[in-house]
C-alpha positions in Angstrom: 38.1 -37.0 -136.6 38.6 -40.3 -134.7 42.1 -40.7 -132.8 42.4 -43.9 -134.8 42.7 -41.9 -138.5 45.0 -39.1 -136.8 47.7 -41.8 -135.7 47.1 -45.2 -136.5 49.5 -45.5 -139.1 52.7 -43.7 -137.8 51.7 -45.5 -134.7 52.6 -48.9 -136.3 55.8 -47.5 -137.6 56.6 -46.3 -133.9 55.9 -49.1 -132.6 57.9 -51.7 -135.0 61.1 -49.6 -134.5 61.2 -48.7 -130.9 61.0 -52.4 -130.1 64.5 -52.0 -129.1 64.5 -48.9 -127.0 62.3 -50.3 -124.6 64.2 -53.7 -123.7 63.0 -56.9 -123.2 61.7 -55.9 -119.3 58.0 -56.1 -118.4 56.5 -52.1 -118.0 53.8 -53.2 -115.9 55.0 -55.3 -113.0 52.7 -57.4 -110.2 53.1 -57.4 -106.6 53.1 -60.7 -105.2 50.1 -62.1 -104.2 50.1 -63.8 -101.0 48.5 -67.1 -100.5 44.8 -67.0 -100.3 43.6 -69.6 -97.7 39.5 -70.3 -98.3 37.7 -72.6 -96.9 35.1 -75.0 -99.1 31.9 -73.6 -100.0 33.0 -70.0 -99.3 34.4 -66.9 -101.3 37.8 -64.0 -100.9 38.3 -60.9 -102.3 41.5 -61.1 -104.8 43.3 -58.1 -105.5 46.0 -58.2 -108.1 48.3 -54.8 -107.7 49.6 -54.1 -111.0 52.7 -50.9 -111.2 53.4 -49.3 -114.6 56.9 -47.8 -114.7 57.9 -44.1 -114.3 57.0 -42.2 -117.8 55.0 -44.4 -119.0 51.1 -45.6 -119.3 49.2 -48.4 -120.6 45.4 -48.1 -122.3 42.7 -48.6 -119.7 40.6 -52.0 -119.6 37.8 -49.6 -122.0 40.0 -47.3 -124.3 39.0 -44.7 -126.3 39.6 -45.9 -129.3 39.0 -49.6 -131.2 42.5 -49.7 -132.4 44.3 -49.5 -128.7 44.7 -52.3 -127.1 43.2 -52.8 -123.6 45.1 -53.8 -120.7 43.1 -57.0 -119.6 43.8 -59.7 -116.6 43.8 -63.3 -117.9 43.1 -66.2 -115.0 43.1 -70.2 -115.5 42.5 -71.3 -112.3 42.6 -75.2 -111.7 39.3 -77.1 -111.6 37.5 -76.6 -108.4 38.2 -72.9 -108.2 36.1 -70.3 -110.2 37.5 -66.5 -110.3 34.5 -63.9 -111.1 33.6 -60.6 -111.1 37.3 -59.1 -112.4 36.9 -55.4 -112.2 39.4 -52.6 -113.2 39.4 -49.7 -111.6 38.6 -46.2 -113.4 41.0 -45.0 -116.1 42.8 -41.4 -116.2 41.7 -39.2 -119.2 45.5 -38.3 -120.4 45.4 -35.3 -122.9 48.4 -36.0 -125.3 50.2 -34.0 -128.0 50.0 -36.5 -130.4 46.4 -37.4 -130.0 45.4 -33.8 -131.2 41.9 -33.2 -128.6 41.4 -36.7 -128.1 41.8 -37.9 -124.8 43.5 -41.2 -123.9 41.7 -43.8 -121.4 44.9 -45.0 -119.2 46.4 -46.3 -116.2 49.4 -45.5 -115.0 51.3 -45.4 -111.5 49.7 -48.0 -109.6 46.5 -49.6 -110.0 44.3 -52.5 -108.2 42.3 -55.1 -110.5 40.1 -57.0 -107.9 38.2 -60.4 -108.2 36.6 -62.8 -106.3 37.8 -66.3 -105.7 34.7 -68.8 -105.1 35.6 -72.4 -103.7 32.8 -75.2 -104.1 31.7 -77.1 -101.1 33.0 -80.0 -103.1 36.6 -79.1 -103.6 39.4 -81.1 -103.0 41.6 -79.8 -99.8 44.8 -78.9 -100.2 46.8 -75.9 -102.0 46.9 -75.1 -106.0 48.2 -73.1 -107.9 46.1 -69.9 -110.1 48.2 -69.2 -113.5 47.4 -66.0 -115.3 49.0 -62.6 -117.6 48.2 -59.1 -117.7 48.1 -58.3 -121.5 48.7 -54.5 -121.8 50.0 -51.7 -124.4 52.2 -49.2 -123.2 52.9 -45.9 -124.1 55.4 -42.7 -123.3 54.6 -39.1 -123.8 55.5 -39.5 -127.7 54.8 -43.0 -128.7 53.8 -46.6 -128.0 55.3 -49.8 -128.3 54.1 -53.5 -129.2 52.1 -55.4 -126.3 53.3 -57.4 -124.1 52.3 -59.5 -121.4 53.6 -60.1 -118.3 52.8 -63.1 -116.1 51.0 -63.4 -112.8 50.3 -66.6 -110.1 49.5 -67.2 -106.5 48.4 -70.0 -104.6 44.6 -71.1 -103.3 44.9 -72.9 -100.3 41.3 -75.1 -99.9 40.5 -75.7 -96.1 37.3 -77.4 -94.2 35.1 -74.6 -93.2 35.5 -73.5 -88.9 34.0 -76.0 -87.1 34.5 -79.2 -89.5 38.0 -80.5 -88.7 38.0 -84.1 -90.6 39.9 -84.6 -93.6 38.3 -88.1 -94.3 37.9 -88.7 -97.2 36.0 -91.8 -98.4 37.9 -94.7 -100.8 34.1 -94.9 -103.4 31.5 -91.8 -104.2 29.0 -94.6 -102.7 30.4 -94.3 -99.1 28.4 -92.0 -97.5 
């Protein structure tokens, strides 16, 4: 029998009433990501450190089951800067009483999602901000609560590749 039929309903009833016990602070916090300073036409590894609270554990990006929720990174960089490849690293298989020989995909401690951060040739110089969430479910030993989200950013800082100091840049798209 499927995790999903042994606990999806007294999961929901969990989860709607121990709203309260956890509080209204984040489970899964992110380190701060320093500035990432790339020049145009040219990639950098990203790594996003996320921290899940002593006692507790969120699904992995891939659960086990189609009625968990997966813990996911969300970007929206600005124009002129494209994040790819996002990749989570390998889950824990958690044996819990409640999930009767089912094992639970999860993350908990510390974890690294990484990216890469790609800069066209034709971006614009200067530094923007990347806006983003980590959308996760957390759980205890006995139960889990609703998602949340918790919010991320950092800053891109575009430069002129080594070698090409000018910062001209011309008045019309006809000036050459």
């Amino acid at each position: 029998m499927k995790l999903s039929h042994i606990i999806a309903a007294p999961l929901l009833l969990v989860c709607s009433s121990s709203a309260l016990a956890q509080g209204s602070s984040p489970l899964v916090s992110v380190a701060s990501i320093e500035t990432l300073v790339i020049a145009r036409g040219s990639k950098a590894p990203l790594d996003i450190a996320l921290r899940v609270n002593k006692g507790f554990h969120v699904n992995s990006h891939q659960p086990n089951d189609e009625l968990l929720l997966p813990t996911v990174v969300h970007l929206s960089p600005p124009e002129g800067i494209a994040i790819m490849n996002i990749a989570y690293p390998e889950a824990e298989e958690l044996a819990l009483p409640f999930a009767g020989h089912d094992k639970l995909s999860v993350y908990s401690k510390s974890f690294e999602v990484t990216a890469e951060v790609r800069i066209p040739k034709s971006a614009v110089l200067g530094t923007q901000r990347v806006h983003g969430e980590v959308r996760y479910q957390a759980c205890d030993n006995r139960q889990c609560f609703p998602p949340k989200t918790t919010p991320l950013e950092f800053d891109v800082k575009v430069v002129n590749p080594k070698g090409n100091k000018s910062t001209y840049t011309p008045a019309s798209p006809h000036i050459r």
